[in-house]
C-alpha positions as CSV (number, residue, x, y, z in Angstrom):
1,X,35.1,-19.0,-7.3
2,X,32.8,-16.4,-9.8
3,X,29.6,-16.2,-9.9
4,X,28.0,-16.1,-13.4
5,X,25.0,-16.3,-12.6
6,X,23.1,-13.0,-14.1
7,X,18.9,-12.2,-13.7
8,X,16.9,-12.2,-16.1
9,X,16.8,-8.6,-17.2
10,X,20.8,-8.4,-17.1
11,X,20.9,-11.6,-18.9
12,X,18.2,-10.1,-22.1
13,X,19.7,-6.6,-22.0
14,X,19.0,-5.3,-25.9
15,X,22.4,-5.6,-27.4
16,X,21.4,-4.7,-31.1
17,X,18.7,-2.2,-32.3
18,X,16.9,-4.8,-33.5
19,X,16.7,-6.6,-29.8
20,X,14.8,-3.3,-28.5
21,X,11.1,-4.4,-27.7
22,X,8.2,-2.4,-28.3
23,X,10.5,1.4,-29.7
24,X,10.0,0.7,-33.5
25,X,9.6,4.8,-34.3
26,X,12.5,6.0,-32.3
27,X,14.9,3.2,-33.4
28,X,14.1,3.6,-37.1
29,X,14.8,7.2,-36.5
30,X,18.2,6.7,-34.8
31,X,19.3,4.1,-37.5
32,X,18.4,6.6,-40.4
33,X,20.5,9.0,-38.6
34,X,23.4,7.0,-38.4
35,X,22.9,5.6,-42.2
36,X,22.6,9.3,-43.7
37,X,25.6,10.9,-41.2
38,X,23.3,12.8,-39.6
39,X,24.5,12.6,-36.2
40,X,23.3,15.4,-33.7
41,X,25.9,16.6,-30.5
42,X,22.8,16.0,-28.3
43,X,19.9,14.0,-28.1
44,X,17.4,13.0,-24.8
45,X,15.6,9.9,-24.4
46,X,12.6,10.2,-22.3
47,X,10.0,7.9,-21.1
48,X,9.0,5.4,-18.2
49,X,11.0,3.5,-16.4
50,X,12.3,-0.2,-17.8
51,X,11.6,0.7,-21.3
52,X,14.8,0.3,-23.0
53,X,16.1,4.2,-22.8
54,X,19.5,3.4,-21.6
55,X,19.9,0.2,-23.3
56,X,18.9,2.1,-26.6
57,X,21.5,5.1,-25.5
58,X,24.6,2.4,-25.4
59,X,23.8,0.6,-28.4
60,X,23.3,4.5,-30.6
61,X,26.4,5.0,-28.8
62,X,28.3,1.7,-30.3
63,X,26.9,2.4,-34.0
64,X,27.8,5.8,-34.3
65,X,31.6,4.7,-33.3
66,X,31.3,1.8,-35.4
67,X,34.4,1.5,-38.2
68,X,31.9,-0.2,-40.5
69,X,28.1,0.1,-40.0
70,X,25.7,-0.7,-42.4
71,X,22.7,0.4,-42.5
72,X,22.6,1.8,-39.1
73,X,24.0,-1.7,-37.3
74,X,27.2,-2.0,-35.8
75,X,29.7,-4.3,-37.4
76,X,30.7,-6.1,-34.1
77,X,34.3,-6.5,-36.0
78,X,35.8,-3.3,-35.1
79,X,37.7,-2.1,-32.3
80,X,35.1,0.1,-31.5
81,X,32.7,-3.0,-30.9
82,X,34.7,-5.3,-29.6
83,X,35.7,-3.1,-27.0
84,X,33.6,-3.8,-23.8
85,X,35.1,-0.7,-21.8
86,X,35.6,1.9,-24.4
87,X,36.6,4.4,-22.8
88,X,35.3,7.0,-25.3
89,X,32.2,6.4,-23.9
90,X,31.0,7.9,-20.3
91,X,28.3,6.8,-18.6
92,X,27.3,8.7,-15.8
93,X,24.0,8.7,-13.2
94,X,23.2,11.8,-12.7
95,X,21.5,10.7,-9.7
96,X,24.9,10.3,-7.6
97,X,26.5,12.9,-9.5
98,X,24.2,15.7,-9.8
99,X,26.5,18.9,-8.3
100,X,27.8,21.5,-10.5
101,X,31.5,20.4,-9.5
102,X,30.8,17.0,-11.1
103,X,29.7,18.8,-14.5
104,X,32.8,21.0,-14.3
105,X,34.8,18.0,-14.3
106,X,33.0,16.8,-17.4
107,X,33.2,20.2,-19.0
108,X,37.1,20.0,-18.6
109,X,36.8,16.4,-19.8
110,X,35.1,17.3,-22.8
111,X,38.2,19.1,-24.3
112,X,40.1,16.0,-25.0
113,X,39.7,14.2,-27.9
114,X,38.8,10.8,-28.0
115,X,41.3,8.1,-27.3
116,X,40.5,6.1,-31.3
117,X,36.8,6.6,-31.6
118,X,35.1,8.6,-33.7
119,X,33.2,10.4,-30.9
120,X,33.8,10.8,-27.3
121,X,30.1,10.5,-26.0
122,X,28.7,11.0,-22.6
123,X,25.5,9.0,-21.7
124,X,23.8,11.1,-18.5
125,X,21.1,9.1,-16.5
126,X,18.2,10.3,-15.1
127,X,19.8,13.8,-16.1
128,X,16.4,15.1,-14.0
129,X,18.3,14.8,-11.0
130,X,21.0,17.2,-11.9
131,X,20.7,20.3,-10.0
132,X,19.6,23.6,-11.5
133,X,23.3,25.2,-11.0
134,X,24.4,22.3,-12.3
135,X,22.2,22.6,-15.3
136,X,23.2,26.2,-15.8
137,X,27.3,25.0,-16.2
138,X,26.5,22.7,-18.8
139,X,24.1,25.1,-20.3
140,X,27.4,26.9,-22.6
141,X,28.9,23.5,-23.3
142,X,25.7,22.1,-24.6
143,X,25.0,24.9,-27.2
144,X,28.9,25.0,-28.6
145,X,30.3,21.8,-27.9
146,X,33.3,20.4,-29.3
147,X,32.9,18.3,-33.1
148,X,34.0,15.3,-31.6
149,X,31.5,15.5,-28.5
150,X,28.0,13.8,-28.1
151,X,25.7,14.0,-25.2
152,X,22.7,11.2,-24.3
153,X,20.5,11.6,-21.4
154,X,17.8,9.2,-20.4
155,X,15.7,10.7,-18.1
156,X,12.0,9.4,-16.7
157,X,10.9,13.1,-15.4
158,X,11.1,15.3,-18.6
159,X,9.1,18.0,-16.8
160,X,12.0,18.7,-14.8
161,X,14.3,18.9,-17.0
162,X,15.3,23.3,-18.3
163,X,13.3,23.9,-21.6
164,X,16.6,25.7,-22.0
165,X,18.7,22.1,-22.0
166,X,15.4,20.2,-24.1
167,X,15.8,23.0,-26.7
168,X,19.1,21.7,-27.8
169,X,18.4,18.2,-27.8
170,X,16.6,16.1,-30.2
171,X,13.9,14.3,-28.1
172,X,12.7,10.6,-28.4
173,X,9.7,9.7,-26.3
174,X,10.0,6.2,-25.2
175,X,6.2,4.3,-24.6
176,X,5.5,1.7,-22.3
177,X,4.9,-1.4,-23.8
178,X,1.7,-3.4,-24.8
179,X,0.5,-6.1,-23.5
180,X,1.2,-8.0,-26.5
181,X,4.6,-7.0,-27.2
182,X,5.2,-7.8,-23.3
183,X,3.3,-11.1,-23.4
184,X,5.3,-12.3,-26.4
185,X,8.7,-11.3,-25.2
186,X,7.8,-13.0,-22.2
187,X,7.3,-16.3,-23.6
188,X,10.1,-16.4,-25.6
189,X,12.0,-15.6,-22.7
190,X,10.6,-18.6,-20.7
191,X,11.2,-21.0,-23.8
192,X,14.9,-19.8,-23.8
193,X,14.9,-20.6,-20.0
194,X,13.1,-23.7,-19.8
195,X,10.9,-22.1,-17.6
196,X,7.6,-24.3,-16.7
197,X,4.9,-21.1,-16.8
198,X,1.1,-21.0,-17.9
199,X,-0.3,-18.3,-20.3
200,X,-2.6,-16.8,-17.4
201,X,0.6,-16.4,-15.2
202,X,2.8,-14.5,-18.3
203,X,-1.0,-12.4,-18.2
204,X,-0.7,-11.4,-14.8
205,X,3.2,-10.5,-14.9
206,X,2.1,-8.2,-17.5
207,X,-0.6,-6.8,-15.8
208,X,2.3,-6.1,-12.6
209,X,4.7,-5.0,-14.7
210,X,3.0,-1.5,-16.4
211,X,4.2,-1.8,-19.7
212,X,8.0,-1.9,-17.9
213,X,9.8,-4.8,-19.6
214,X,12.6,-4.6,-16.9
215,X,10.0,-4.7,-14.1
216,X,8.0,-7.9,-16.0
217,X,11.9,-10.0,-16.3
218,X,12.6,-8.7,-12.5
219,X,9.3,-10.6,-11.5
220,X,9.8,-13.4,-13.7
221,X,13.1,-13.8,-12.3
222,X,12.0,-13.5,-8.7
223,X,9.4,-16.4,-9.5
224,X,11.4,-18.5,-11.5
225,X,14.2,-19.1,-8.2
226,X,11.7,-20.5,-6.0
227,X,9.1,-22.1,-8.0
228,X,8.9,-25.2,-10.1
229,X,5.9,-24.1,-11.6
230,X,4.3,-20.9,-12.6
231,X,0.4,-20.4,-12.3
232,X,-1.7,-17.9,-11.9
233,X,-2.3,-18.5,-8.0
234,X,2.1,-18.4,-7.6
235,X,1.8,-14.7,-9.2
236,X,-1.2,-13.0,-7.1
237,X,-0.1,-15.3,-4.0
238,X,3.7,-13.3,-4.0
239,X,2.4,-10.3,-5.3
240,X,-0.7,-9.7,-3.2
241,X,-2.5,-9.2,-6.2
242,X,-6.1,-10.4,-7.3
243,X,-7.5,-11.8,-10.5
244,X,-8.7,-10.6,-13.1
245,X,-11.9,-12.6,-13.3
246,X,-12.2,-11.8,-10.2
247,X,-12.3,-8.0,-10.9
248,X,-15.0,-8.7,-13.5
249,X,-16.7,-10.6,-11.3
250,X,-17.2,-7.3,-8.8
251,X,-17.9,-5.0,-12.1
252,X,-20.7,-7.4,-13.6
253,X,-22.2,-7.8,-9.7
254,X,-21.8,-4.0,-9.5
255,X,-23.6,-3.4,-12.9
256,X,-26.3,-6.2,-12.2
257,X,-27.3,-4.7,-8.3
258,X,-26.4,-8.3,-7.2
259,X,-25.8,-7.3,-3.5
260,X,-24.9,-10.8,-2.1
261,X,-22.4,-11.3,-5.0
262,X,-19.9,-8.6,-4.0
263,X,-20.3,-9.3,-0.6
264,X,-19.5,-12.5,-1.0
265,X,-16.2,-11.5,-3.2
266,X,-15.2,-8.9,-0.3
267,X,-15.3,-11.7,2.2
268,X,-12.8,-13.8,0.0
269,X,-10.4,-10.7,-0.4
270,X,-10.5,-9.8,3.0
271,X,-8.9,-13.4,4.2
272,X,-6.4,-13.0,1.4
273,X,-3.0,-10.6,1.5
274,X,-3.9,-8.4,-1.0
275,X,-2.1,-5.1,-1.9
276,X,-5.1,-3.1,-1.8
277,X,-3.4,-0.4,-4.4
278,X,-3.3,-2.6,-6.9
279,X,-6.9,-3.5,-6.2
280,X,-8.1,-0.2,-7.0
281,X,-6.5,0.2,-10.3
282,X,-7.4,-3.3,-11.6
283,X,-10.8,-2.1,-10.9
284,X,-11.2,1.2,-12.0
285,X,-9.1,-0.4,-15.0
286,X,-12.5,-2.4,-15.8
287,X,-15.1,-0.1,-14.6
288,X,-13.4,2.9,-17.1
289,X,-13.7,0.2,-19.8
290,X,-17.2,-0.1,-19.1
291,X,-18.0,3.1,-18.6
292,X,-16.4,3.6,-22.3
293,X,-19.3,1.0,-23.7
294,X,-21.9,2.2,-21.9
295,X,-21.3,5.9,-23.1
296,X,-20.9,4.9,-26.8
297,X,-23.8,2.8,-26.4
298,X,-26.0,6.0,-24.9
299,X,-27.0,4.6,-21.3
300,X,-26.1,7.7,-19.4
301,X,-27.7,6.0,-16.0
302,X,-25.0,3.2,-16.2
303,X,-22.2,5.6,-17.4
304,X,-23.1,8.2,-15.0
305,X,-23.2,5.5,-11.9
306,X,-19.9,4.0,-13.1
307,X,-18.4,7.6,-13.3
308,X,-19.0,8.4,-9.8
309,X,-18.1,5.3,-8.1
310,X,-14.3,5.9,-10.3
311,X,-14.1,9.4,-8.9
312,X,-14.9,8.3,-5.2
313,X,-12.5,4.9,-5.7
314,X,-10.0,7.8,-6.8
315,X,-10.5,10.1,-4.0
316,X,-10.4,7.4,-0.9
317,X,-6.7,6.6,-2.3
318,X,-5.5,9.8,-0.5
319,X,-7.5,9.5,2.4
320,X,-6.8,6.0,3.6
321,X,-4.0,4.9,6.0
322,X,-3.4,2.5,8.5
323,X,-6.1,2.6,10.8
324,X,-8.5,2.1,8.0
325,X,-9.4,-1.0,6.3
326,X,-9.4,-0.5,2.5
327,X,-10.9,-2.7,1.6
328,X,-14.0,-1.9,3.8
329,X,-14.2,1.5,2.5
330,X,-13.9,0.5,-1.6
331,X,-17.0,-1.8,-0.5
332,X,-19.0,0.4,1.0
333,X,-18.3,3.0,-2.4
334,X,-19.7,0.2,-4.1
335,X,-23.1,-0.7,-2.7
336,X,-23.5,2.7,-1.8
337,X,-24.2,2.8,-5.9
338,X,-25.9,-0.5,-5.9
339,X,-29.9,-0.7,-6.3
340,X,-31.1,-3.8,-4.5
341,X,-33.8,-5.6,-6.2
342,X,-37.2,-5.0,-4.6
343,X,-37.7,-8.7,-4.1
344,X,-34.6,-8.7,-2.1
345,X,-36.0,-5.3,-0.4
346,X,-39.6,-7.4,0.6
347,X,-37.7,-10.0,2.0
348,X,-35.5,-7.9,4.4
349,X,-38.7,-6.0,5.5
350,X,-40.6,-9.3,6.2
351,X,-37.6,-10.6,8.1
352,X,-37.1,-7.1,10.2
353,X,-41.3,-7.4,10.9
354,X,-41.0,-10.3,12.3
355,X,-38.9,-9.3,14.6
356,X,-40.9,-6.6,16.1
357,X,-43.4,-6.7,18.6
358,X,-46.4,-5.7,16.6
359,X,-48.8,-4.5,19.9
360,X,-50.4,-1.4,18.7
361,X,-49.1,0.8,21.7
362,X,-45.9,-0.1,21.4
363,X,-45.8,0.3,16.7
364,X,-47.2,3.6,18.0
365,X,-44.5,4.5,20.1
366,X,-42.0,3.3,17.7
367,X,-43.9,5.3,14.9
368,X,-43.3,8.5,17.3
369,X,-39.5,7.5,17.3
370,X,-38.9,7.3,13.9
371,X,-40.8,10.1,13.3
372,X,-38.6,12.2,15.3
373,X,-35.5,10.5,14.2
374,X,-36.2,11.0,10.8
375,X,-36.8,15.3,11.9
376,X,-33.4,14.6,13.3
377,X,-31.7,13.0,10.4
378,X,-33.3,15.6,7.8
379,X,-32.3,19.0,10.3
380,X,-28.6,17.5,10.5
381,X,-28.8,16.8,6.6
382,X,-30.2,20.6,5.9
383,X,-27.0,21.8,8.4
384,X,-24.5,19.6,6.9
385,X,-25.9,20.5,3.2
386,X,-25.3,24.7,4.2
387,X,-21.5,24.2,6.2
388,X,-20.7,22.2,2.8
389,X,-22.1,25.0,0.5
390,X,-20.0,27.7,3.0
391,X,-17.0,26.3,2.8
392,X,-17.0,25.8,-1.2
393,X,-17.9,29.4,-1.5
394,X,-15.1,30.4,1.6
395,X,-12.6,28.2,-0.8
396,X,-13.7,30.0,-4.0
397,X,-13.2,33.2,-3.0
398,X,-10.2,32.3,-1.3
399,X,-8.7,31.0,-4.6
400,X,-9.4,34.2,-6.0
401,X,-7.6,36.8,-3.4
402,X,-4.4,34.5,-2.8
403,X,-4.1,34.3,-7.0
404,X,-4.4,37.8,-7.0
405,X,-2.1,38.9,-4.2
406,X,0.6,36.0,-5.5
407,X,0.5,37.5,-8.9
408,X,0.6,41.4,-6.8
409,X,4.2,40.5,-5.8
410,X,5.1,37.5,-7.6
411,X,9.1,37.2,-8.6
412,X,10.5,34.6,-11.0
413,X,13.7,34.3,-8.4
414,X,11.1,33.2,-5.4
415,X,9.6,30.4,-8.0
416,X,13.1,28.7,-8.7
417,X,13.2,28.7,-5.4
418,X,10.0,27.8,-4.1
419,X,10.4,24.7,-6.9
420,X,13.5,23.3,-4.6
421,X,11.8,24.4,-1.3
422,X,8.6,21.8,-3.2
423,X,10.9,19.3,-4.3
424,X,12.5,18.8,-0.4
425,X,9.0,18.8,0.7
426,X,8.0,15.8,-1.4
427,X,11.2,14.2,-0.6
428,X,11.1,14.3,3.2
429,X,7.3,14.3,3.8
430,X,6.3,9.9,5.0
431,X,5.5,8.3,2.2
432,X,2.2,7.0,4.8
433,X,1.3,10.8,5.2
434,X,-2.3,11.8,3.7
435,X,-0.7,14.7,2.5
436,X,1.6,12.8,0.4
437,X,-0.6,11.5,-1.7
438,X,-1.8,14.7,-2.7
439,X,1.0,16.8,-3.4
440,X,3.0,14.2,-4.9
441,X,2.0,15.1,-9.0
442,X,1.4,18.8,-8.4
443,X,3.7,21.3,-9.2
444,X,4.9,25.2,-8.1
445,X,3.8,27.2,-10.8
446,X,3.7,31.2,-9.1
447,X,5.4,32.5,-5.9
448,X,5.2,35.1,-3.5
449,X,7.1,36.1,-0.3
450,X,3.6,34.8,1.4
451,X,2.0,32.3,-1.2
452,X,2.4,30.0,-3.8
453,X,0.5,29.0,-6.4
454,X,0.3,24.9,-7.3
455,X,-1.2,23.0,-10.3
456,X,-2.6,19.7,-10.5
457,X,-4.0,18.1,-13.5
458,X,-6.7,16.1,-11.6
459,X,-9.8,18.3,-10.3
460,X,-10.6,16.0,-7.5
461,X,-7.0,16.1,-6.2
462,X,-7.6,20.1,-6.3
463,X,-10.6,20.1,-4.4
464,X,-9.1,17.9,-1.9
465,X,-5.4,20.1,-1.3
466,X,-7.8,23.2,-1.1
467,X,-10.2,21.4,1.5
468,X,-6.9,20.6,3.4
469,X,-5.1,23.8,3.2
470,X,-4.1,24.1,7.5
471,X,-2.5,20.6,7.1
472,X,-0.5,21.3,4.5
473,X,1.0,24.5,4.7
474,X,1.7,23.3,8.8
475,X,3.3,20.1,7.5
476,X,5.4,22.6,5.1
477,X,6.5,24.8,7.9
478,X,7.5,21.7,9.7
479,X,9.8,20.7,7.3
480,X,10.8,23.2,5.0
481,X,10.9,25.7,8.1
482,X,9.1,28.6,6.3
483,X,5.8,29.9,6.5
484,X,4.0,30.0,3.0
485,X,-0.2,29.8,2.3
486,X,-0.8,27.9,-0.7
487,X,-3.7,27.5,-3.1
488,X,-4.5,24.9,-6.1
489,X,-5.5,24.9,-9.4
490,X,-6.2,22.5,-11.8
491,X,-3.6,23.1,-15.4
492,X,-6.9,24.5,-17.1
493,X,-8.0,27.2,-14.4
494,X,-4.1,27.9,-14.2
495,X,-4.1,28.6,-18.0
496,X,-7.3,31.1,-17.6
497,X,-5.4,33.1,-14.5
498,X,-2.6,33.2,-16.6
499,X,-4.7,34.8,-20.0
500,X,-6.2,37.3,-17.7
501,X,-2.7,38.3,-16.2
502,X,-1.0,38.9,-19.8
503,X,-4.5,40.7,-20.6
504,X,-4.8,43.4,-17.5
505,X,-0.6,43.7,-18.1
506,X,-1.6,45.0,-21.3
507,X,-3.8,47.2,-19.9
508,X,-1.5,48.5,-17.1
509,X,-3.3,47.0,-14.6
510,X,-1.9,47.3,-11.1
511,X,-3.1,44.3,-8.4
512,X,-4.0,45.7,-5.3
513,X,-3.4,43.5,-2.1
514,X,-6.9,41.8,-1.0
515,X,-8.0,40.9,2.5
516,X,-8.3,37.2,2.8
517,X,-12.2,36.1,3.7
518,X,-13.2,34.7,7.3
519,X,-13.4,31.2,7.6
520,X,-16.7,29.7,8.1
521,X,-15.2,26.4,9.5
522,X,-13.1,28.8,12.7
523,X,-16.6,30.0,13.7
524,X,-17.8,26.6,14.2
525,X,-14.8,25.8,15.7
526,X,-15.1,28.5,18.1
527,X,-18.7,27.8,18.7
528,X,-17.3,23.9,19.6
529,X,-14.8,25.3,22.1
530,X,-17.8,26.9,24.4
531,X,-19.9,23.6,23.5
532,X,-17.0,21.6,25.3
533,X,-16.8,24.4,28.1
534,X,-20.5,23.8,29.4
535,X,-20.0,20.1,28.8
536,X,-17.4,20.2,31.5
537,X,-19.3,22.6,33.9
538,X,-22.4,19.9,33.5
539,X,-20.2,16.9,34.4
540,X,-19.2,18.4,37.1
541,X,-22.2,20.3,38.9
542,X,-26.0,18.8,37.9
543,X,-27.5,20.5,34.8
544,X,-30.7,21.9,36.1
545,X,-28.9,23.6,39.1
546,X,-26.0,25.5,36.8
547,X,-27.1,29.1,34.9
548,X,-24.3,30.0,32.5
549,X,-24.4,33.5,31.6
């Protein structure tokens, strides 16, 4: 007995250019290329994932082997089209086949002519994956390949793809889709399917899905199987997601200073099994949309407060794990940048008074207290305030000896390797480890036998990898086995070292090897280690009878 049953995003896979949702530039291009006989030998589709690359590679590949197109569509009369498996044309995932052998066998391949087609043509996946000696083999074949050859690679990681491999193919930038175009393919979808959904739930799928139009059919799909009916609750109860009314509901609050609102909203999310992750973004979503109005409207005091709480929701990403509720910390970000009202201020005061005993001696004594307290709290402020103002000078000048002594024996041979030696280290590292979370977008852009040099486009991600230097370079060791010192840089300081290298190269500059600055953060250490010393000398004789010299 077969199964025919197919899902959803199997079942719609674009057949016809015309079927391709949301790609109107790069399929008109690709049609007038066909029409006029302007066919390239190589071309690369790039763009997120689910967004019609490799669909859109088969179907170029169909046309341009079509007996009879018109007007760049296939005749679907020809041999050519009617043949399911052509075997003129390859697919290959360069994901599972990614060694150098595996291109030699297509290099061999790509001598024979094709079977009846007009061209033999090989469509690469994810050609990212494809290793960098494996890059370099098909390097000769891509710049003179045989007439009758044509190469498509889909790829959703175009910076790691050679400039030396994009130079010979003609790009197409694929975009995620909008919310519209998603919405309405959506629904027509569920009409073909008889499938019983509400508006707000097709909303929502949207929302999940990222402008991914195979990721919004796999989750229509997965709802459709075990529910009648599709509402709004069905989507954020399987997907541990939360509404958007709800999100505005914690912006406006936030905005407003309405304390007890939010708080109320927190103690309904915190019953529910919500992915926290998708929380954040949903709101910082919002609050960057209000942050756009309120700076086109001139109120810096709402912009700026709405600024800062993104940054801090965009920092605490990185730092959270599982002994941490989430939640708990996003709420305090936000009432930390609420003002409560002064009536609501009057009323906790009158309620805390009458509390208190209010017999003079002992308001006096408690005056004494939280006048000593409040010594206490502004000397541990002053303290805190001058470690934290020694440490971002200690990281400064740091920055600026292990540039210069990277750049004092950089070699291009140690940064192709130190890119792999990066590449294993974001592979193997936990996916739960804080450090993951930072290193994940950056990128090895100098190298050293001792240090490399990593960008990141985000500032606060910077800040954070350089505040977190020791964990990182000892998880590095740990996995990759070799000992490097790293430093970070966002892509626009990276573009300034990089002017003043060219400039003192010029000028025959020669980089002298600097000596790394002392750490202020090891003195305090050391300082702690003595601390705990006479802590366990006290516990064990009586304080006022020890002398420690």
């Amino acid at each position: 007995m077969t199964n025919d049953y197919k899902v959803l995003y199997r079942k719609y896979r674009p057949t016809t250019f015309d079927e391709i949702v949301g790609q109107k530039y790069s399929i008109t291009m690709l049609k007038n290329a066909v029409k006029n006989n302007k066919i390239s030998h190589a071309y690369i589709f790039t763009g997120p994932r689910g967004t019609g690359k490799t669909s859109t590679a088969k179907i170029f590949a169909r046309t341009i082997n079509c007996e009879n197109a018109k007007d760049g569509v296939p005749c679907g009369t020809c041999r050519s089209c009617l043949d399911t498996n052509n075997s003129d044309i390859i697919e290959i995932d360069a994901a599972s086949n990614n060694g150098v052998d595996d291109i030699r066998e297509l290099i061999n391949n790509v001598k024979i002519a094709p079977a009846y087609s007009k061209y033999k043509i090989y469509i690469i996946d994810e050609v990212h994956e494809l290793s960098e000696r494996a890059f370099n083999a098909l390097l000769l074949t891509l710049e003179e390949p045989p007439s009758h050859i044509v190469f498509i690679f889909a790829t959703t990681n175009i910076e790691s793809v050679p400039i030396t491999i994009l130079s010979r193919c003609q790009r197409y930038d694929f975009k995620k889709l909008s919310d519209d175009e998603l919405n309405e393919h959506l629904r027509n979808i569920a009409n073909k399917e008889n499938i019983d959904i509400t508006d707000e739930a097709i909303e929502e799928i949207t929302y999940l899905s990222d402008g991914g139009c195979r990721d919004a059919l796999s989750i229509l799909n997965q709802l459709y199987t075990s529910n009648e009916h599709i509402d709004l609750d069905t989507v954020l109860n399987n997907y541990g997601s939360v509404s958007l009314v709800q999100i505005k509901n914690i912006v406006e609050s936030f905005i407003n200073n309405q304390y007890d609102q939010i708080k109320d909203i927190f103690n309904h999310i915190d019953k529910s099994s919500i992915d926290y992750k998708v929380f954040i973004k949903k709101l910082v979503d919002q609050l960057f949309i209000k942050a756009l109005q309120y700076k086109s409207d001139k109120n810096d005091t709402l912009y700026l407060k709405i600024k800062d709480t993104i940054f801090e929701l965009n920092d605490i990403i990185a730092k959270i794990n599982i002994n941490v509720d989430p939640f708990m910390l996003i709420f305090l970000i936000l009432i930390k940048n609420v003002d409560i009202p002064e009536e609501g201020l009057k009323q906790e005061k009158k309620e805390s008074k009458e509390k208190v005993d209010n017999s003079p001696i002992k308001e006096a004594k408690a005056k004494q207290i939280e006048n000593k307290v409040s010594k206490l709290d502004n000397l541990s402020e002053t303290k805190n305030n001058i470690q934290v103002e020694q440490q971002s000078n200690y990281i400064e000048e740091l920055k600026k000896v292990r540039i210069n002594n990277c750049f004092a024996k950089a070699d291009k041979s140690l940064l192709l390797a130190s890119k792999e030696d990066w590449k294993i280290f974001n592979e193997k590292i936990s996916s739960t480890d804080m450090v993951k979370s930072i290193i994940i977008d950056a990128d090895v852009v100098l190298s050293s036998p001792d240090i490399n040099i990593v960008v990141d486009l985000q500032e606060s991600i910077v800040n954070m990898f350089n505040e977190n230097l020791t964990i990182i370079e000892e998880k590095y060791a740990e996995i990759v086995r070799k000992n490097k010192h790293f430093i970070a840089l966002t892509n626009d300081e990276w573009e300034l070292y990089k002017k003043d290298y060219v400039k003192k190269l010029k000028e025959k500059y020669k980089y002298q090897i600097l000596e790394e600055p002392i750490n202020i953060e090891n003195k305090v250490n050391k300082k702690v280690e003595k601390n705990d010393d006479y802590e366990k000398i006290i516990s064990i004789f009586d304080k006022e009878k020890v002398e420690i010299k």
